[in-house]
PASEBA-1860 file (N, C-alpha, C; in nm, 3 decimals):
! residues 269
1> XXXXXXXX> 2.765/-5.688/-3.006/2.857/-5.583/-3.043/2.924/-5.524/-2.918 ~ 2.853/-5.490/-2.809/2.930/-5.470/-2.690/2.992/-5.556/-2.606 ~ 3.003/-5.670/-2.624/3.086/-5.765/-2.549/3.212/-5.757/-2.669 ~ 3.182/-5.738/-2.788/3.309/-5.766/-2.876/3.404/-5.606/-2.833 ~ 3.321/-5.526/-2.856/3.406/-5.421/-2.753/3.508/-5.356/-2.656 ~ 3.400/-5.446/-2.601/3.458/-5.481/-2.390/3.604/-5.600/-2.455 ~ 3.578/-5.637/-2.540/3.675/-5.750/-2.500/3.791/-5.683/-2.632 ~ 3.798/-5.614/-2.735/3.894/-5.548/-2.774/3.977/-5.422/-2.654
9> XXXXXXXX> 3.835/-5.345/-2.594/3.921/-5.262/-2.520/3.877/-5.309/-2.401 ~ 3.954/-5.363/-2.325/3.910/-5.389/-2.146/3.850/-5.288/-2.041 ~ 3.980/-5.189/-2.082/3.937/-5.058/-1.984/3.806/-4.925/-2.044 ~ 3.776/-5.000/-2.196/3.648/-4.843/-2.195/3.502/-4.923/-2.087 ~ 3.491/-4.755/-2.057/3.366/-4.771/-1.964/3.210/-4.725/-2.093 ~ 3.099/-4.814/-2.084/3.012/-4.778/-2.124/2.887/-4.718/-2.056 ~ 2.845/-4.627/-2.127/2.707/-4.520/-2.062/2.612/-4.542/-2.118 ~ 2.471/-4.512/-2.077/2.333/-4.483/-2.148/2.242/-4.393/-2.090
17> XXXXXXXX> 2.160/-4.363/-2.164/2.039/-4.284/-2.110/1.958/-4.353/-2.138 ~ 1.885/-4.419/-2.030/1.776/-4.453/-2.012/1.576/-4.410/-2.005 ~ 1.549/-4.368/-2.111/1.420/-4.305/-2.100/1.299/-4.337/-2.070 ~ 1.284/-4.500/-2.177/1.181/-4.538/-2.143/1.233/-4.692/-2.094 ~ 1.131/-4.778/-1.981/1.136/-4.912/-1.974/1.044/-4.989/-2.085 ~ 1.059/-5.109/-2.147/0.988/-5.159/-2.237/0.896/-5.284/-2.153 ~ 0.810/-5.314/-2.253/0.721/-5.416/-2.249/0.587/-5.382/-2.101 ~ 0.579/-5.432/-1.999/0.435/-5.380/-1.894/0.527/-5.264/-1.817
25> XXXXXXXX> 0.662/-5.217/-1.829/0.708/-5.121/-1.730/0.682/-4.959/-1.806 ~ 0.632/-4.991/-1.961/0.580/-4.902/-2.034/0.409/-4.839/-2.047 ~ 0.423/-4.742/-2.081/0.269/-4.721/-2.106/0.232/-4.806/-2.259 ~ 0.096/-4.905/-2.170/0.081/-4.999/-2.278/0.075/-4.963/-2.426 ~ 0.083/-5.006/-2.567/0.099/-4.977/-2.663/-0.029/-5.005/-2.698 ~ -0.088/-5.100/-2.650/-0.183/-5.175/-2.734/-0.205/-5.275/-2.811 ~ -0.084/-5.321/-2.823/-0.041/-5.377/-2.951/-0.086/-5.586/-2.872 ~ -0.109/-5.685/-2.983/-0.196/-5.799/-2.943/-0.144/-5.873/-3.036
33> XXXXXXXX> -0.171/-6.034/-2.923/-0.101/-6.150/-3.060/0.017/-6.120/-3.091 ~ 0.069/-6.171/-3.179/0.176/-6.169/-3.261/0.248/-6.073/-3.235 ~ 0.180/-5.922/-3.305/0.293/-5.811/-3.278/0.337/-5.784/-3.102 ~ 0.254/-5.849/-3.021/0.301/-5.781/-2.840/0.403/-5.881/-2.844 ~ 0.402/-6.085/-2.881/0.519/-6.132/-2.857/0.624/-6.105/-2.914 ~ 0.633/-5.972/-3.022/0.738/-5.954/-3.087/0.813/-5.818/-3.005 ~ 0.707/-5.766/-2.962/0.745/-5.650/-2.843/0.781/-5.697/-2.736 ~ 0.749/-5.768/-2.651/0.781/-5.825/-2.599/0.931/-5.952/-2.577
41> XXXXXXXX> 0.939/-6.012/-2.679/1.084/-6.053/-2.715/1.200/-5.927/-2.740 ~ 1.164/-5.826/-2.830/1.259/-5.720/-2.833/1.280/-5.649/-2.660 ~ 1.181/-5.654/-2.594/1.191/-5.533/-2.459/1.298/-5.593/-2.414 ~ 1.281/-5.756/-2.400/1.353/-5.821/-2.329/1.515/-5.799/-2.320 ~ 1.527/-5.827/-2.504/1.622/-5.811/-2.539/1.749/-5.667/-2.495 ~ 1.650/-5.557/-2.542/1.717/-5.425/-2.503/1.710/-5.408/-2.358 ~ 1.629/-5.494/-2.252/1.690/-5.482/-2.067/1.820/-5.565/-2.107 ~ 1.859/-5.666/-2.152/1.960/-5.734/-2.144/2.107/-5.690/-2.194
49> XXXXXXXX> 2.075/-5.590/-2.288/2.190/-5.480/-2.357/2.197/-5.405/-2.296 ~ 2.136/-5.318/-2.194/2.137/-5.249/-2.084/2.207/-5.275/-1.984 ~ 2.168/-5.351/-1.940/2.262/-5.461/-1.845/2.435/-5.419/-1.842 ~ 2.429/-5.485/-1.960/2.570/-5.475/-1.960/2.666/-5.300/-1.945 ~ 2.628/-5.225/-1.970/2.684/-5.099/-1.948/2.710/-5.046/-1.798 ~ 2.811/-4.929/-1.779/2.892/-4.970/-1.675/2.828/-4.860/-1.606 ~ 2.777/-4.755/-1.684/2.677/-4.609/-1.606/2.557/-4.604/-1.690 ~ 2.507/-4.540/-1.593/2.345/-4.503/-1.657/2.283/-4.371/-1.598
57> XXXXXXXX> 2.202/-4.326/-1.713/2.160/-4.161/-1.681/1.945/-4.246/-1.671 ~ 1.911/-4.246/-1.537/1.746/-4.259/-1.549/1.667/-4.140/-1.528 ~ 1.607/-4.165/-1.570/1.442/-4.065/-1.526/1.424/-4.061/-1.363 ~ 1.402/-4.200/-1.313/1.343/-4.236/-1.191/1.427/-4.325/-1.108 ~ 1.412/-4.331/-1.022/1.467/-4.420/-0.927/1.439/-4.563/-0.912 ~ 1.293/-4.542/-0.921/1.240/-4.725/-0.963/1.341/-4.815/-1.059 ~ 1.350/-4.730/-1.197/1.484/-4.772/-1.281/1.569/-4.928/-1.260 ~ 1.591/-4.832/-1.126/1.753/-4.930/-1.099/1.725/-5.011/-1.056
65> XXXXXXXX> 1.605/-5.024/-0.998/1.540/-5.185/-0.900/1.529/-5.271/-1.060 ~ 1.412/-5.182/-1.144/1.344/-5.252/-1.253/1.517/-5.337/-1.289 ~ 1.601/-5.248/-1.328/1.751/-5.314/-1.448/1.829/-5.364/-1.372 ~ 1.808/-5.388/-1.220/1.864/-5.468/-1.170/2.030/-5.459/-1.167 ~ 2.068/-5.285/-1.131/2.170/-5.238/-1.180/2.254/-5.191/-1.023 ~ 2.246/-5.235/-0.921/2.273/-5.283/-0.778/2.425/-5.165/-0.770 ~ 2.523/-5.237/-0.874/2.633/-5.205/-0.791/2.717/-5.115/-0.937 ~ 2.626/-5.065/-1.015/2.680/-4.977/-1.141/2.673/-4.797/-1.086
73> XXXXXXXX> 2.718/-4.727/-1.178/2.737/-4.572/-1.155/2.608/-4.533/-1.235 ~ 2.516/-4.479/-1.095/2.368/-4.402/-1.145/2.308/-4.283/-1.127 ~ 2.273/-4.202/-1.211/2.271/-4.057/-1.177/2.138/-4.031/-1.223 ~ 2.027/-4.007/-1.142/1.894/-3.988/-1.197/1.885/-3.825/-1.251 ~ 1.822/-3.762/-1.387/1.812/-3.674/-1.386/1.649/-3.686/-1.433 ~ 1.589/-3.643/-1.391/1.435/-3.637/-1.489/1.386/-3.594/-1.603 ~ 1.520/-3.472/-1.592/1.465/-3.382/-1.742/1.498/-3.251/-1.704 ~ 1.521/-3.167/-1.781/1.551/-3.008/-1.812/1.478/-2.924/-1.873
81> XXXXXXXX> 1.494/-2.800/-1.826/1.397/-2.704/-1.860/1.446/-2.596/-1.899 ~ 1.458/-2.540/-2.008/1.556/-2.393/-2.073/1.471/-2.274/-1.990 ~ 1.571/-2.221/-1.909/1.535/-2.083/-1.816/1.496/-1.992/-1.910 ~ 1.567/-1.928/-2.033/1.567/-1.831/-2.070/1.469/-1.789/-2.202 ~ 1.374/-1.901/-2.169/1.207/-1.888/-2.283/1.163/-1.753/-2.209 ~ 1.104/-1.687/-2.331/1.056/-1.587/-2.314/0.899/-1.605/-2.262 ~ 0.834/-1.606/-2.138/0.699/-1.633/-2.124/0.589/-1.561/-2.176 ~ 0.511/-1.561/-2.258/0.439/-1.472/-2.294/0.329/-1.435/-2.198
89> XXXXXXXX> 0.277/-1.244/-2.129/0.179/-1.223/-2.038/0.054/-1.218/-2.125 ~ -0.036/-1.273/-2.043/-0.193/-1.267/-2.051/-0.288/-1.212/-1.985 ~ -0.363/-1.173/-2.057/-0.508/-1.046/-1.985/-0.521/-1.146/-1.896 ~ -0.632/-1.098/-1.775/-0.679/-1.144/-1.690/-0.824/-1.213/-1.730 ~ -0.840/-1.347/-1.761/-0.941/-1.394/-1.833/-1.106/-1.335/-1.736 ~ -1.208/-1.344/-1.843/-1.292/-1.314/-1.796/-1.409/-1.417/-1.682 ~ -1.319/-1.540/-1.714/-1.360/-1.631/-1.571/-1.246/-1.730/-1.565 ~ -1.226/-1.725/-1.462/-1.092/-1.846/-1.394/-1.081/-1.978/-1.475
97> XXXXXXXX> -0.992/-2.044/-1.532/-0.991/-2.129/-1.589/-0.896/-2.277/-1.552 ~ -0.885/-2.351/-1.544/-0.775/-2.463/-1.553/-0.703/-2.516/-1.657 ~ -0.606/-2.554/-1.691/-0.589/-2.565/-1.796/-0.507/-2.713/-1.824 ~ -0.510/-2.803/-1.890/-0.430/-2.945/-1.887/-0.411/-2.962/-2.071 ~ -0.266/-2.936/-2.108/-0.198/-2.979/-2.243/-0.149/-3.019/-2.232 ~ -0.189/-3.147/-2.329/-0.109/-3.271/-2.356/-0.146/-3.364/-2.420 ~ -0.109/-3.545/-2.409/-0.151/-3.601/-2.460/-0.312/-3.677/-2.411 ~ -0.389/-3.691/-2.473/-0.507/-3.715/-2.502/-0.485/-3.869/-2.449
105> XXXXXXXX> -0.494/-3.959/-2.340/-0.554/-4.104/-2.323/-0.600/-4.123/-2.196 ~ -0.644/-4.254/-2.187/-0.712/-4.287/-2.104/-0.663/-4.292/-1.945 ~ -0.545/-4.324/-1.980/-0.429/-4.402/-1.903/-0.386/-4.325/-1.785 ~ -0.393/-4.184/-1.872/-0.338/-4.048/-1.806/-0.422/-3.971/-1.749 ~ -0.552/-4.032/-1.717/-0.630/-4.001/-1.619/-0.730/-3.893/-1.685 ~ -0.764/-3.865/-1.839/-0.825/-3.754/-1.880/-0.939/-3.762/-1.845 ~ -1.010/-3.863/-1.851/-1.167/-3.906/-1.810/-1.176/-3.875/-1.674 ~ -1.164/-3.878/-1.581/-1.145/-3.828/-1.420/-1.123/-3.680/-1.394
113> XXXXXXXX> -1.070/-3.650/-1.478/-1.034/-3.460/-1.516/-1.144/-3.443/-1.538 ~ -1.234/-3.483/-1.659/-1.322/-3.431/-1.771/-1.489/-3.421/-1.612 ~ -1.448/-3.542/-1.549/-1.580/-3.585/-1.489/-1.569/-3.521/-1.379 ~ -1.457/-3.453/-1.330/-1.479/-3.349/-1.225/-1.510/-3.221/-1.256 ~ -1.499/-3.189/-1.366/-1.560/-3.019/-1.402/-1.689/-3.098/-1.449 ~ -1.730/-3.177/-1.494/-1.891/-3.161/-1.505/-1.997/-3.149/-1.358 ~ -1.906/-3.151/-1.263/-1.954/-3.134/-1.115/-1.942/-2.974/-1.098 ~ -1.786/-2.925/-1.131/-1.809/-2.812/-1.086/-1.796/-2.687/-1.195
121> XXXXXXXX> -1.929/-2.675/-1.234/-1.951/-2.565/-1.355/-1.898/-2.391/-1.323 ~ -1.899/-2.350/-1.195/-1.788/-2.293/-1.162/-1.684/-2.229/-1.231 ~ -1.608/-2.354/-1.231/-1.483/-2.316/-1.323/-1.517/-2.376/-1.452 ~ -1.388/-2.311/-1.518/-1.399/-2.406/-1.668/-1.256/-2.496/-1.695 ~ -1.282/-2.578/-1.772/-1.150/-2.637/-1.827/-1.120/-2.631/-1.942 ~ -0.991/-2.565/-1.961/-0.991/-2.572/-2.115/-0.849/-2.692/-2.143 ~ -0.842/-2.755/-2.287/-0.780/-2.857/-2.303/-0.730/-2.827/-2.381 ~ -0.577/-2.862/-2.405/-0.541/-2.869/-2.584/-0.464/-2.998/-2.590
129> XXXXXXXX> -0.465/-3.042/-2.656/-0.359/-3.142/-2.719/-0.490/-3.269/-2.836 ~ -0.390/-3.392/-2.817/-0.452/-3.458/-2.897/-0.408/-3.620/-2.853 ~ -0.505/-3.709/-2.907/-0.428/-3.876/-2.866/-0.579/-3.947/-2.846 ~ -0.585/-4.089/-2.851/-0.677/-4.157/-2.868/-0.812/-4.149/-2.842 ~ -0.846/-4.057/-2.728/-1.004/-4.023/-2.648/-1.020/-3.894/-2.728 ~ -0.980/-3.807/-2.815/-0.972/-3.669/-2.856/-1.133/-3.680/-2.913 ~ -1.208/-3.760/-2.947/-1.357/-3.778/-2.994/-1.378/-3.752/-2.835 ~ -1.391/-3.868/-2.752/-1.461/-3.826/-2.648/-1.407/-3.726/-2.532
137> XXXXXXXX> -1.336/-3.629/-2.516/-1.306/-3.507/-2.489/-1.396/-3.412/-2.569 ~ -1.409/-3.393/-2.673/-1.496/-3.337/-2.816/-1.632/-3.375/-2.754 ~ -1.684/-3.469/-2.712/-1.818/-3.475/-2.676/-1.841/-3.441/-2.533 ~ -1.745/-3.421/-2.432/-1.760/-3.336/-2.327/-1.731/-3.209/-2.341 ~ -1.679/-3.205/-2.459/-1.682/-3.001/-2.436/-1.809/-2.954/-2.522 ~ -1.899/-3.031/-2.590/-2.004/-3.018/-2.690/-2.124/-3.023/-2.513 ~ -2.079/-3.101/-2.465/-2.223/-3.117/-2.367/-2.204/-3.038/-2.272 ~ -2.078/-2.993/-2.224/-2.090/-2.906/-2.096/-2.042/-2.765/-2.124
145> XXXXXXXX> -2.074/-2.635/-2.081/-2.043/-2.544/-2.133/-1.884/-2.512/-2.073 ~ -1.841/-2.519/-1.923/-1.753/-2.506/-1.909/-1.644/-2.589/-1.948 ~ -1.657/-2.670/-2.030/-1.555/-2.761/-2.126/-1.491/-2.683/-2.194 ~ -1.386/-2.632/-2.244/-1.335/-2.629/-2.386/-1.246/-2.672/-2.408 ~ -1.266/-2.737/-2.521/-1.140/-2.833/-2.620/-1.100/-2.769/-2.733 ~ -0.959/-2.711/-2.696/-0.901/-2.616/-2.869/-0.790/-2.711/-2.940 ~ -0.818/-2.809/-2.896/-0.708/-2.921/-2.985/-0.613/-2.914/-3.006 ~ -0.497/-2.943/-3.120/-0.357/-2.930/-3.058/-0.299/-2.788/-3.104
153> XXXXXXXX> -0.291/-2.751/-3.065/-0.205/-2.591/-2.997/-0.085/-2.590/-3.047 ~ 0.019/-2.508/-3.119/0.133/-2.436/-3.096/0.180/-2.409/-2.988 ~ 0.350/-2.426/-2.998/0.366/-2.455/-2.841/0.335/-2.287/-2.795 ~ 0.367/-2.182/-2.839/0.390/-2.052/-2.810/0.217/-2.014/-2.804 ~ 0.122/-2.075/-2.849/-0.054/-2.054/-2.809/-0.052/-2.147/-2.681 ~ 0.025/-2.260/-2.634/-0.001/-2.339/-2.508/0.049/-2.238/-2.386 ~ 0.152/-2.191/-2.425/0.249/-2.131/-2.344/0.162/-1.977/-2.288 ~ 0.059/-1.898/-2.392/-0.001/-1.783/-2.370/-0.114/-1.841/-2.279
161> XXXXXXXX> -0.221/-2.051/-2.292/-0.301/-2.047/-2.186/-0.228/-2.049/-2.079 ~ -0.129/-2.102/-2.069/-0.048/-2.157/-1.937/-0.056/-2.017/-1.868 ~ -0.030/-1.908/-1.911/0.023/-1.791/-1.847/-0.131/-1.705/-1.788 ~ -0.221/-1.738/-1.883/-0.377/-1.678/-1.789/-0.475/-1.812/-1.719 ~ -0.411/-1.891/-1.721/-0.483/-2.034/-1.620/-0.446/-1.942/-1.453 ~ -0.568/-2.003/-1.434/-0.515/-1.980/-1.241/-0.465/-2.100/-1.243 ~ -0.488/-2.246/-1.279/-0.320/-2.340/-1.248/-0.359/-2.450/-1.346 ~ -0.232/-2.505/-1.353/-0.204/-2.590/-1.423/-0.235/-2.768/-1.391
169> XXXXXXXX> -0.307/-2.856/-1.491/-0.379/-3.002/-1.409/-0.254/-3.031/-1.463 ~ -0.213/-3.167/-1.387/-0.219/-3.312/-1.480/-0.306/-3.388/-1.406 ~ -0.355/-3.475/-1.465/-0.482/-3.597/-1.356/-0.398/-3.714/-1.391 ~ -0.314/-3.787/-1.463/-0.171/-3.898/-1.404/-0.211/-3.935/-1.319 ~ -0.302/-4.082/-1.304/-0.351/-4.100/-1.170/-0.188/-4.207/-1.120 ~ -0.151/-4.266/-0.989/-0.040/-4.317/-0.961/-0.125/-4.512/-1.000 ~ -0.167/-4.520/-1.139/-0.156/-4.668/-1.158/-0.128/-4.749/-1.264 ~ -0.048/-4.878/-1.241/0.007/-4.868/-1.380/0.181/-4.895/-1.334
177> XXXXXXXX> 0.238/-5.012/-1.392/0.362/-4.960/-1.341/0.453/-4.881/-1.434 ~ 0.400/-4.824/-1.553/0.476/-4.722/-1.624/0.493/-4.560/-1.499 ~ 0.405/-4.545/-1.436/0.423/-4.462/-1.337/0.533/-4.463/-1.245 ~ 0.613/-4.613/-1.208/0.703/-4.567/-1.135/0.834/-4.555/-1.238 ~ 0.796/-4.604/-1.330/0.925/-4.609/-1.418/0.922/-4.422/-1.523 ~ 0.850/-4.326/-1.495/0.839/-4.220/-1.609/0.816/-4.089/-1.533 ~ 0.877/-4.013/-1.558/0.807/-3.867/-1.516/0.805/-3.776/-1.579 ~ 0.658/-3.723/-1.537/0.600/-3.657/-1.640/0.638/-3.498/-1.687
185> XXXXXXXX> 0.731/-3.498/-1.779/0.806/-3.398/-1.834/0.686/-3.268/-1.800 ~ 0.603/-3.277/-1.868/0.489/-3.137/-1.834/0.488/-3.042/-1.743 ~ 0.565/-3.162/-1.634/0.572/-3.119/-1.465/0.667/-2.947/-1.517 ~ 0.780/-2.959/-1.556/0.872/-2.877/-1.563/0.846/-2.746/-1.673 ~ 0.774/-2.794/-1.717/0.675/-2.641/-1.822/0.571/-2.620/-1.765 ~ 0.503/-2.725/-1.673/0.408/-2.614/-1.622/0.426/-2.545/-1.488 ~ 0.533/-2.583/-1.410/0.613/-2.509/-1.333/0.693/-2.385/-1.344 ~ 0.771/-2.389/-1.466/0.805/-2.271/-1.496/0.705/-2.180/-1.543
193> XXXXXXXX> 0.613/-2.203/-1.595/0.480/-2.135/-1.610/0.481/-2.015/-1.538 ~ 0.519/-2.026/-1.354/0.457/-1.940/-1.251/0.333/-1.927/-1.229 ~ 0.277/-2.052/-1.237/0.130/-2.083/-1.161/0.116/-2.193/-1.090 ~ 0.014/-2.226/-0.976/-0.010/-2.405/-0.957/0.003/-2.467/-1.009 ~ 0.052/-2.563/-0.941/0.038/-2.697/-1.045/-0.012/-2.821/-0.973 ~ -0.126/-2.866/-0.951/-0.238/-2.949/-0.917/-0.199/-3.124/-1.029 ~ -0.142/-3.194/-0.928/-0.114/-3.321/-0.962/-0.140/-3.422/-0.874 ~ -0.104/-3.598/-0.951/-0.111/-3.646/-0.823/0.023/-3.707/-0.769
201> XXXXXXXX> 0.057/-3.752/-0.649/0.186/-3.783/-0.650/0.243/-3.927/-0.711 ~ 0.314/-3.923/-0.829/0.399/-4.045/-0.867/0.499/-4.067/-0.796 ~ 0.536/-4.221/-0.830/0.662/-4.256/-0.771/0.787/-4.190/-0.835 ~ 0.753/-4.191/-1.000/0.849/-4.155/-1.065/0.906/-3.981/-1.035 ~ 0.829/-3.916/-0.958/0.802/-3.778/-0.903/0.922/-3.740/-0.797 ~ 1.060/-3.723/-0.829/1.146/-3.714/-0.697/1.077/-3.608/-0.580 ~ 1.160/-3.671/-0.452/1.096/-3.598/-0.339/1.118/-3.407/-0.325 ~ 1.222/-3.399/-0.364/1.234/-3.246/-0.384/1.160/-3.164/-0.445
209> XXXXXXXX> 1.066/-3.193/-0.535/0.967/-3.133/-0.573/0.852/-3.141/-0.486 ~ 0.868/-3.216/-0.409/0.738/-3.221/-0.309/0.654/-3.068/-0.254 ~ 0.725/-3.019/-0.193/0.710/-2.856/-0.162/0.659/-2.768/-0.260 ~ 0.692/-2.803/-0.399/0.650/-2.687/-0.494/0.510/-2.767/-0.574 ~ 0.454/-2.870/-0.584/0.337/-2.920/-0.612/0.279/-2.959/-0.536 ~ 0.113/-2.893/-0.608/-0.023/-2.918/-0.524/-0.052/-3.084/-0.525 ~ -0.021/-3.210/-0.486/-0.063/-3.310/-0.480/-0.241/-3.364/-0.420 ~ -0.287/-3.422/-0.537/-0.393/-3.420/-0.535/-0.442/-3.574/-0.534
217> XXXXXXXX> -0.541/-3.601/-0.489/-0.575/-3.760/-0.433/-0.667/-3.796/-0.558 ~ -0.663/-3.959/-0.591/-0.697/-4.000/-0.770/-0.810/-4.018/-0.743 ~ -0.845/-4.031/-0.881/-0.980/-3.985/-0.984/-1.095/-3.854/-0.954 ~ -1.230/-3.859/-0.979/-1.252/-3.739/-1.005/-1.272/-3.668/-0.826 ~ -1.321/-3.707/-0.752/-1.313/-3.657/-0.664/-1.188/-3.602/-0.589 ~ -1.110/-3.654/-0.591/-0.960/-3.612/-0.555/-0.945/-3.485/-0.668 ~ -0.956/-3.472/-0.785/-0.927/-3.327/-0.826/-1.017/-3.258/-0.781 ~ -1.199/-3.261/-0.743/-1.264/-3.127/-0.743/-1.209/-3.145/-0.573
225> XXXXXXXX> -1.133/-3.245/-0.527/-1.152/-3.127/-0.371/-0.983/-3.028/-0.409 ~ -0.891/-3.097/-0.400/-0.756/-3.009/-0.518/-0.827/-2.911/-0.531 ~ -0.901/-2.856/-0.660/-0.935/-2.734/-0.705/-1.012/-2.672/-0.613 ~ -1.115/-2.714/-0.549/-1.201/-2.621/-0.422/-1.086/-2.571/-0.339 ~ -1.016/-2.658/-0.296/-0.908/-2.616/-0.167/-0.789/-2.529/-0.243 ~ -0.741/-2.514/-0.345/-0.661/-2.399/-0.377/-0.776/-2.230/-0.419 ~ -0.900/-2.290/-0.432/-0.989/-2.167/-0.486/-1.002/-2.074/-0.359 ~ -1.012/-2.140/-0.219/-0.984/-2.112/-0.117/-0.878/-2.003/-0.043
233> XXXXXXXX> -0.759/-2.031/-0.166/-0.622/-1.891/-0.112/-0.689/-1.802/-0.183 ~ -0.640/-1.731/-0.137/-0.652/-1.553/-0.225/-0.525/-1.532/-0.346 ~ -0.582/-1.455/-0.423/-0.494/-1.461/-0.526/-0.332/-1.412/-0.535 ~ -0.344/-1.361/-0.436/-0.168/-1.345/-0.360/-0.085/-1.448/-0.343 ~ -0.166/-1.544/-0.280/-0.148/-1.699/-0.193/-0.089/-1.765/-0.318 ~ -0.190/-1.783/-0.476/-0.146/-1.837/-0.545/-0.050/-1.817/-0.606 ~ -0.032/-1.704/-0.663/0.064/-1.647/-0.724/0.251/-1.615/-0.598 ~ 0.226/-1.654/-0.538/0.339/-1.680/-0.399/0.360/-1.825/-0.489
241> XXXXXXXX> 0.256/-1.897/-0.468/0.315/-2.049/-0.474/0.343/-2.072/-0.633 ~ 0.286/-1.982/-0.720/0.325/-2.035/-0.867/0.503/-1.961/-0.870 ~ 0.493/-1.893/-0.817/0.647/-1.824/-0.825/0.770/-1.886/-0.775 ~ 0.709/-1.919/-0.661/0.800/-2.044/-0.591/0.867/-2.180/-0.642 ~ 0.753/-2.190/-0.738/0.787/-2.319/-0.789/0.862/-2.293/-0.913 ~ 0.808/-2.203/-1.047/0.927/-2.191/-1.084/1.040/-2.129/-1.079 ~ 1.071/-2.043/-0.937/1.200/-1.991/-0.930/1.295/-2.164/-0.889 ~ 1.175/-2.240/-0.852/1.284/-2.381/-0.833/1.341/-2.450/-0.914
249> XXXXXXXX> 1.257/-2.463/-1.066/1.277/-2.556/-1.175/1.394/-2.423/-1.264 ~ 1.368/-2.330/-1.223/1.426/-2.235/-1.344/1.653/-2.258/-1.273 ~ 1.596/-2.259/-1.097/1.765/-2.228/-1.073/1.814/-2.370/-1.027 ~ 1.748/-2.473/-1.019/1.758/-2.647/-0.998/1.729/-2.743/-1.116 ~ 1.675/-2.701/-1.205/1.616/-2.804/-1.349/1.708/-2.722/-1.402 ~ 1.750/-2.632/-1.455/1.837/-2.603/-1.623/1.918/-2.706/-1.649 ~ 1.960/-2.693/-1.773/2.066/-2.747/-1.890/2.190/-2.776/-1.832 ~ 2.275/-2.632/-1.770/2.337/-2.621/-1.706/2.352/-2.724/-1.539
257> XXXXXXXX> 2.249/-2.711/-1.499/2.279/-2.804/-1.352/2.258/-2.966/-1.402 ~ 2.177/-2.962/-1.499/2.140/-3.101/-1.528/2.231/-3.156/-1.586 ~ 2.294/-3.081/-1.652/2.407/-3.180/-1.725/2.526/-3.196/-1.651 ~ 2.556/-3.114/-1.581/2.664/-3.135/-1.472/2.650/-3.267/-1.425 ~ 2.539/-3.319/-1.383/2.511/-3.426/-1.361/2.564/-3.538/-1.415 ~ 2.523/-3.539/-1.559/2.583/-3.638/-1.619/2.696/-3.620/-1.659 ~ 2.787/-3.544/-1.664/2.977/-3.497/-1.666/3.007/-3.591/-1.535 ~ 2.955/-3.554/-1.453/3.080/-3.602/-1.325/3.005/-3.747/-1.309
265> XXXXX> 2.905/-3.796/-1.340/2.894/-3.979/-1.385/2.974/-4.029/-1.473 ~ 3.001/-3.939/-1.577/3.114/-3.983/-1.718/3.253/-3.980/-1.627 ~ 3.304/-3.865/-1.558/3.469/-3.852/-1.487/3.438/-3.905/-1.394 ~ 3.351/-3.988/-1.333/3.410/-4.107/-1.165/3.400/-4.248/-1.263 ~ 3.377/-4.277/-1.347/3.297/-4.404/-1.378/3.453/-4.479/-1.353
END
């Protein structure tokens, strides 16, 4: 259909947004036999329809290596974040907490999270969301006391832990090549949050954010030293750096700057 296109009108230029890569540049599906060569024949297919378009809006930078898109018009945006959510304030909990919402798998490093608070009873972790391990999350918050698992949450109940966490996880360890191809949206809600945010560094992770996230070294030991070494500032220290970060995503991530972006890729193409 797009070559019949191109060849009625010569001069239209075609665009896409690019979100996810298919087939191993994805987070695996699972899927076996039969149905993966059928996933697999389709991924193929939609890099090859890709191809042909004359701009592209990616997530990441890896992207353009993966689509092999050398000498086309490319404008990476990662994602946007609406400034003007109302944050809801929270009491000052009665012991320090961490907090990681989201999706529930393996992939995304939850088991490495889970196995560093059973080291440090200390703190607690509380969890919400939901996705394939949600049983065994459920049996680490049954065995350890500083576990808790409140399952999947309303965004406006995620948004009230976000606001009494002293900071925000993701454990996303960097392996896998869906990592250089994805970034992890969470980044930008739990930034605007105005607290830490304790991650590890992806590729898919542009460098400008570097300064405003705690980068943390993979699996479980790499988060409990992360969390010891921010427990370390004083609570001034933290709250400096949770502010920092989202006064960055709130006046550099909006709607407004982000889409500008993709306007002036549409008027040079």
């Amino acid at each position: 259909a797009i070559n019949k296109v191109k060849k009625k009108y010569p001069d239209l230029k075609t665009a896409v947004i690019v979100t996810d890569l298919p087939n191993e540049m994805g987070l695996s599906t699972g899927r076996k036999g039969f149905l993966k060569k059928m996933e697999t024949l389709l991924g193929n297919q939609s890099l090859e329809l890709l191809r042909k378009m004359d701009g592209f809006i990616l997530l990441t930078h890896p992207m353009k290596e993966a689509l092999k898109i050398k000498d086309k018009s490319v404008e990476i945006i990662e994602g946007l974040i609406l400034s003007n959510v109302e944050l809801p304030s929270a009491p000052e909990p009665a012991k320090k907490y961490f907090l990681y919402s989201g999706t529930l798998e393996k992939e995304l490093g939850v088991i490495e999270m889970l196995n560093a608070f059973t080291q440090m009873p200390e703190y607690d972790l509380w969890i919400c969301g939901h996705g394939t391990i949600t049983d065994q999350v459920k049996e680490y918050a049954n065995r350890y006391s500083n576990i808790r698992f409140w399952g999947f949450v309303p965004q406006k109940e995620a948004l009230a832990m976000q606001a009494g966490a002293t900071a925000l996880l993701n454990p996303r360890q960097p392996d896998g090549l869906f990592t250089r191809y994805s970034f992890p949206s969470k980044t930008l809600e739990y930034m605007r949050s105005g607290k830490p945010v304790l991650c590890c560094k992806l590729e898919g992770i542009p460098k400008d954010y570097d300064p405003y996230l705690n980068y943390m070294n993979e699996g479980a030991e790499g988060i409990i030293a992360a969390v010891r070494n921010l427990m370390l500032l004083s609570d001034a220290e933290r709250k400096n750096m949770g502010e920092k970060s989202r006064a960055y995503v709130v006046e550099h991530k909006n709607p407004s700057v982000q889409c500008r972006k993709l306007l002036d890729l549409l008027r040079n193409m």
